[in-house]
C-alpha positions, 0 to 999 in steps of 0.5 A: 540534533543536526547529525540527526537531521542530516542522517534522516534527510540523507535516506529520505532522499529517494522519497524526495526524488533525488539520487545524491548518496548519503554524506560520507562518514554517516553510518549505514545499517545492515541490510534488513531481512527483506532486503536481503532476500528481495530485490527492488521491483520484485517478482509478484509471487516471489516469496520473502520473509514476514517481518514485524514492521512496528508494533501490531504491524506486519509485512506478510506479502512477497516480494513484489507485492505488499499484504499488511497484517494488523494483529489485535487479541481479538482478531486480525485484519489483513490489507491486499492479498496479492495474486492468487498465487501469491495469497498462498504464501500471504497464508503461510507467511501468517501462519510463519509468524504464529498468527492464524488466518482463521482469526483475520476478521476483515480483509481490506483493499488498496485497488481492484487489480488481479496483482494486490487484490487477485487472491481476495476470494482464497483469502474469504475462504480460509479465513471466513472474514469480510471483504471491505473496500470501495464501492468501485473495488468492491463491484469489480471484486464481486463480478472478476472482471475490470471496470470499464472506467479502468485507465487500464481496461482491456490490459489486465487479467480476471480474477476469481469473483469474491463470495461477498464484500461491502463498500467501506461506508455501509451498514456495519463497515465503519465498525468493523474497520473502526475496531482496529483503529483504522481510518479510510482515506479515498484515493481514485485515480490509478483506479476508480476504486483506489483507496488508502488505509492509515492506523496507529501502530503501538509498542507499548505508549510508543505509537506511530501512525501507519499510512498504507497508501495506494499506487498514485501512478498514472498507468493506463492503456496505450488508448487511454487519455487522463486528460479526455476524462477531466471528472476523473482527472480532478478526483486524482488531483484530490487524491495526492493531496489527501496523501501529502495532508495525511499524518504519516510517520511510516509509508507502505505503499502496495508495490513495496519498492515504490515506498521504499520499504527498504528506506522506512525499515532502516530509518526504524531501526535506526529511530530511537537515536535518529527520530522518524522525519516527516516527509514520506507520505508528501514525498511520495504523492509529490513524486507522483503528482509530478509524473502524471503532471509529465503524461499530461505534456505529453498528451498535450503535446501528441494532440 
């Protein structure tokens, strides 16, 4: 039990923060296959390889940007669909697994950006299925345009308007997102519409709860102020928290690298003979917390 321990801490570290190297004699895994073809911080439409993360649960994005595809009998849902560019290869890499865009019935977001959100309108038109997000990412969906509230208004690009969506709570949304089993978990603050999204993946009775959690980074424009918006501010504050408090057995973030999607395929494939630890989710939103807690100084300081 303590060797386990020890392995499970030892590739958690970068969850943690820290950079101390695994303790010599405990065994590494092969690279995976994502690993093999993706560097960390990747290329927003470099493609790589769709791969079955656990259960019903798939990574069909590129390798700078995530796209989460969660399989039942009777349709799929698919979470973010990357650039608008890079929805071309979410496309292929859904069909590259045997799957039919034609069967998603429900695509989710994570935060209104042109990068995790830019190719939503190909994606509604080869599948035909619903946009269901935030009613902030929703607005910016449907208009193309960046929110003004945005911490990163006047810096991004536009993106094609969605033909339709509907906020996460209205009419029949709660049911379509509840027939795949997956829970909405608001987290404004790296956008007003930033939201998380967690499920149960199964292999067979053998279930773990997936939390796709969104960017808690605190990036904005060179004229932006975190602490000049203090409504704002205190709805961020909220959102690591729900993520620390989240059950989390597996932690997929948007930008892959920033949950170390690496760490939590080795620790998978590793499970069975060294259980999953607990810490991810906490981990991350701590990490995160702590760096707006540093931008915070740091506009105090510049006052």
């Amino acid at each position: 039990m303590f060797a386990r321990s020890l392995f499970a801490l030892a590739l958690a570290a970068p969850l943690l923060g820290t950079t101390e190297p695994p303790q010599v004699g405990i065994a590494v895994p092969p690279k995976h296959v994502w690993a093999q073809a993706c560097d960390d911080w990747d290329e927003w439409e470099k493609p790589g390889p769709p791969f079955r993360i656990f259960g019903n649960t798939y990574y069909v994005g590129t390798c700078g940007i995530a796209s989460i595809l969660i399989t039942t009998d009777d349709g799929h849902a698919l979470i973010d669909s990357g650039t608008e560019a890079g929805a071309d290869i979410v496309l292929a890499n859904i069909r590259a697994l045997g799957f039919d865009p034609k069967d998603v019935k429900v695509l989710l977001a994570s935060h209104e950006h042109f990068d995790h959100v830019g190719g939503m309108a190909k994606l509604q038109r080869e599948t035909g299925a619903t946009v269901i997000a935030s009613e902030a990412a929703v607005g910016v969906m449907l208009s193309g345009q960046t929110d003004p509230d945005d911490p990163q208004y006047g810096t991004l690009e536009p993106m094609e308007p969605i033909a339709e969506g509907m906020p996460y709570f209205w009419g029949d949304a709660p049911y379509r997102i509840d027939y795949f089993g997956i829970r909405p978990i608001d987290t404004p603050g790296h956008t007003s519409g930033a939201m998380s999204w967690s499920w149960e993946a199964c292999d067979e009775d053998d279930c773990l709860t997936v939390v796709y959690a969104d960017s808690l980074s605190a990036v904005s424009s060179d004229s932006y102020r975190f602490s000049d918006h203090k409504d704002y501010l205190g709805k961020f504050l909220k959102s690591f928290d729900s993520i620390a408090e989240a059950r989390c057995d597996v932690l997929l973030t948007p930008h892959p690298t920033g949950g170390n999607l690496n760490l939590t395929m080795s620790l998978l494939e590793r499970r069975k003979l060294d259980g999953m630890p607990d810490f991810a989710c906490r981990g991350y939103a701590q990490k995160q917390k702590q760096a707006l807690s540093l931008r915070l100084a740091k506009e105090a300081a510049a006052k």
